[in-house]
N, C-alpha and C positions, 0 to 999 in steps of 0.2 A: 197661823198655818194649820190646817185640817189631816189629822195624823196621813191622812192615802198621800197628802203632797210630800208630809218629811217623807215615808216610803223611796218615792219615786226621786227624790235630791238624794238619797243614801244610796241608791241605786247608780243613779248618774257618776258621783261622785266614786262608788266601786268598780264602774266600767272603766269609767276613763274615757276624753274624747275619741282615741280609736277606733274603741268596739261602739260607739254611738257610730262615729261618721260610717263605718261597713256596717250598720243597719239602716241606714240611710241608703245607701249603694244599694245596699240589695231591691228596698221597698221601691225606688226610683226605675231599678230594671223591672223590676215585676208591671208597676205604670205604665213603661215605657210598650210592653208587649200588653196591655189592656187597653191601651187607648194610642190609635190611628195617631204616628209624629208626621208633619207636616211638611212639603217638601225640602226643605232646608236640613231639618232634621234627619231623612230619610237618606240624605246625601250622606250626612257626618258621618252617620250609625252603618251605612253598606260598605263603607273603606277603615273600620276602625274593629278591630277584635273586640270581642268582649274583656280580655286582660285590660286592654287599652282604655276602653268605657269606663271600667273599675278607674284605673288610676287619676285620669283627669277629672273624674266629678270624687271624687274621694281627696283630690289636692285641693280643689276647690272649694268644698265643706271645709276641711282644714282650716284654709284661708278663710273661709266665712266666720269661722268658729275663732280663729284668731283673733281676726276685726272687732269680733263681737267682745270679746274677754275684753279689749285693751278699752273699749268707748267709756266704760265707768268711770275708770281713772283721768282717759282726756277730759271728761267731763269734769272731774273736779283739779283737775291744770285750768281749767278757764273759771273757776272762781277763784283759786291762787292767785290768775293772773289779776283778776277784777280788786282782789284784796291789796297787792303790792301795786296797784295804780291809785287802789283810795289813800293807801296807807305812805304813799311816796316810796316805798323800799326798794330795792335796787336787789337785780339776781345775776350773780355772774355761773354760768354753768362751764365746766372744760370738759371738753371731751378730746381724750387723749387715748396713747397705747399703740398697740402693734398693727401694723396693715393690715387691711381685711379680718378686723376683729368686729367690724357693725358700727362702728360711730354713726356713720352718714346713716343710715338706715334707722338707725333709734332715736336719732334726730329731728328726723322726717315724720317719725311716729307721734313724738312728744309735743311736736307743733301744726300736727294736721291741724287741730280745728281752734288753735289759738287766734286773739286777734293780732292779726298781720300788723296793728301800727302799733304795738306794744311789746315788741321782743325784734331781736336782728338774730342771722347766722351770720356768722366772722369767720371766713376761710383764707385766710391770710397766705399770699404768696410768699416769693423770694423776697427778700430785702431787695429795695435798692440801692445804689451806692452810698444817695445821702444816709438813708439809715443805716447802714453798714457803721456809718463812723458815729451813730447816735448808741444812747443809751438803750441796750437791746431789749428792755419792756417797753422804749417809750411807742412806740407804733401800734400795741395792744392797750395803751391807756388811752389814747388816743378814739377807739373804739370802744370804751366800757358805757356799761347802761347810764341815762339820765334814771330821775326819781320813776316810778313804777314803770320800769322797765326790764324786761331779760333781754341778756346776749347770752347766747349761747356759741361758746367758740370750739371749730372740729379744729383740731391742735390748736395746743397755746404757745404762751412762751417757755413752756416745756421741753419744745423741741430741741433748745438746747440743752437740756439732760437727756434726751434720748438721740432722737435722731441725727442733731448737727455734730456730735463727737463722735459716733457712730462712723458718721459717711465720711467727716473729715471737712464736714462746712465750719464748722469754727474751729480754732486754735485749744490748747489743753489749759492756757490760762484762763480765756475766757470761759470755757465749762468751770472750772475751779474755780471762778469767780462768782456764777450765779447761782452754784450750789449754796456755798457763802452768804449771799447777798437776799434770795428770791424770798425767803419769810419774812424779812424784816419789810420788806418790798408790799407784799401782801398785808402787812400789819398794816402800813404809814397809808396804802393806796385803795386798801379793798373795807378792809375789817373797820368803818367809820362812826363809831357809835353805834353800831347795830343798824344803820341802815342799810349795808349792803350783805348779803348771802352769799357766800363763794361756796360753789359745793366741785370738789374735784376728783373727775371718774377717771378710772385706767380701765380700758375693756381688756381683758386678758384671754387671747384663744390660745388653742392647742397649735402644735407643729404640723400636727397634721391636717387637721381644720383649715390651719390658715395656706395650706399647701392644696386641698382640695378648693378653695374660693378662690384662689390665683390662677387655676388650668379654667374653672369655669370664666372668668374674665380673659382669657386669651382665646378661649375657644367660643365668646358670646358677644358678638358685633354691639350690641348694646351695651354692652359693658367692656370693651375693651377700651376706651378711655381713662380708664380708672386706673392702670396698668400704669406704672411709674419705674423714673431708675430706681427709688429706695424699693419699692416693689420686687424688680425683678433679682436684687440681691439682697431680701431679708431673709428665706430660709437659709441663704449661706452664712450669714449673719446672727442666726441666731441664737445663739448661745454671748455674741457681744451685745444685741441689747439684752437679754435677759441678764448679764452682769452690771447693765446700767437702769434698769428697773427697780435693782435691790438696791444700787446707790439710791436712785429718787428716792425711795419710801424711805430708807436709812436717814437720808438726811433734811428730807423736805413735808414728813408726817407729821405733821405737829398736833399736840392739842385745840390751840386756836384752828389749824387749817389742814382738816385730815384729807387724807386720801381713800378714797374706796374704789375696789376692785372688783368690777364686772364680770363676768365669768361669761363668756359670750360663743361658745360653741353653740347652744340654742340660742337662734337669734327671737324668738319670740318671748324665753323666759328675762333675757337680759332687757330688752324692751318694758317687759311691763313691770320686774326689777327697778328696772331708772327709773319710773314713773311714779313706783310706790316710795323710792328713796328721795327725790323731789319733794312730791308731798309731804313728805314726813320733816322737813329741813324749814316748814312755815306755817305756824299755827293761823288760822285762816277762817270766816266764819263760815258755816255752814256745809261742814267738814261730815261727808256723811257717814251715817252710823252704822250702814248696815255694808260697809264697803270692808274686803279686809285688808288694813294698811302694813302689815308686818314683813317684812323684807323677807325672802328664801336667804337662808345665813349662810348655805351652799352654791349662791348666785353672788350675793352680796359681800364683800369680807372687808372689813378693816383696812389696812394699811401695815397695822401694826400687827394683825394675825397672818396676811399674807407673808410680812416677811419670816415669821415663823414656818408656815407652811416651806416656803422656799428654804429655810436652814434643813428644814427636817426632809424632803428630797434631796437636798445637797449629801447631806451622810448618808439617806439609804441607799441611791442612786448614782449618787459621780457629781450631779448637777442639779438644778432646779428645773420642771417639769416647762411651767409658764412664764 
């Protein structure tokens, strides 16, 4: 690299995407009044302020510039993926946590450009009756990966540590039961020799985060399907799963099968977060060098640091914040 390039990467990286994409906005308007826009154009631009013009090609750059950060990483998810199909290894991914923390959306990211006959999404409904009276993992083993394969499941069998004792879908023995039970579960079903990878995320947003994502799905026809009963009564709730979040990592963080905590107000840093903490859970060939794989430690946290974090807002505060 020719010292005028490091120059202009030190510079890049001193601005920051912001102040690049509003020099972008500006040089685009200056264009726009040097060269004749076409009628279509001429339509957009005579009903749209200039505030206006700013905002939508400055979200757009945004979003360009997003796309563009995460491709490196997709790109090396699909030698991961080519590696655990040669190698036969098996990847169980959870995505777990609060409403309207990003699962779906960093999901969606992590397997844009994967191959489609090597990995499933697992979105598991209610039980039905039959399973009701079965062994409550057994309908998620049911759906675990063959050899070189990922699932990646948006809630696991998790949900009875958060959300079915929460709303009152299972009984207080059975949550006591699988708090008890679900490691040894994980040992005997998942952890096989080393051929299977279980990596298990919590996305943890703010109250208020997850209170601003909830009025934009009630107020956004496209997304108002997303809108659920655990939905429309988790901020009332919230302080009861935040006391059963500290039970999971209390009791279900183990050595063998950690947990890690997403930190998912930004939905683009928890995105390429997961991505970098994926890669890093499978040594893989042709693992590039010039890529940087280090997790953000303020994005990413332990299991066993969150629940610190959560002791240490308990005493300064009354409660724990996430």
């Amino acid at each position: 690299m020719t010292p005028k390039k490091k120059k202009n990467t030190a510079d890049i990286e001193r601005q920051g995407s912001t102040a690049i994409i509003r020099k972008l906005v500006h040089k685009l308007d200056r264009e726009f009044k040097s060269h004749p826009p076409d009628e279509k154009t001429r339509k957009i631009l005579s009903v749209l302020k200039d505030r206006h013009k700013e905002e939508i090609v400055e979200a757009a750059l945004l979003k360009y510039y997003n796309s563009e950060e995460l491709k490196p990483f997709q790109a090396e998810l699909i030698k991961m993926q080519t590696h655990l199909e040669r190698t036969g290894k098996k990847m169980i991914i959870l995505f777990d946590g609060r409403d309207a923390s990003g699962k779906g959306g960093t999901i969606r990211r992590v397997t844009r450009y994967m191959n489609e006959k090597r990995y499933r999404v697992e979105a598991l409904g209610k039980p039905n009756e039959t399973q009701k009276t079965e062994l409550h993992m057994k309908r998620y083993i049911e759906r675990f990966p063959h050899a070189g394969e990922i699932v990646l499941f948006d809630r696991s069998w998790y949900n009875r540590a958060m959300v079915e004792p929460v709303m009152g879908f299972c009984t207080t023995a059975q949550y006591r039961r699988f708090l008890k039970k679900v490691t040894s579960y994980e040992q005997n079903f998942i952890l096989d020799a080393g051929k299977t990878i279980l990596l298990k995320l919590y996305f943890s947003v703010t109250k208020e985060e997850q209170s601003r994502r909830f009025e934009r799905r009630k107020n956004d026809p496209l997304r108002q399907w997303k809108l659920s009963e655990v939905d429309l009564q988790a901020q009332e709730l919230w302080d009861e799963f935040t006391q059963k979040k500290k039970t999971l990592l209390q009791k279900t963080h183990t050595k063998e099968s950690k947990w890690w905590v997403i930190r998912s107000d930004d939905k683009h840093m928890a995105r390429r977060e997961t991505m970098k903490l994926i890669l890093n859970s499978v040594k893989y060939r042709g693992r590039s060098r010039s890529l940087n794989f280090k997790v953000d430690p303020d994005t990413v946290i332990s299991g066993s640091r969150e629940l610190k974090i959560m002791k240490k807002e308990k005493k300064l505060f009354g409660a724990a914040l996430k």
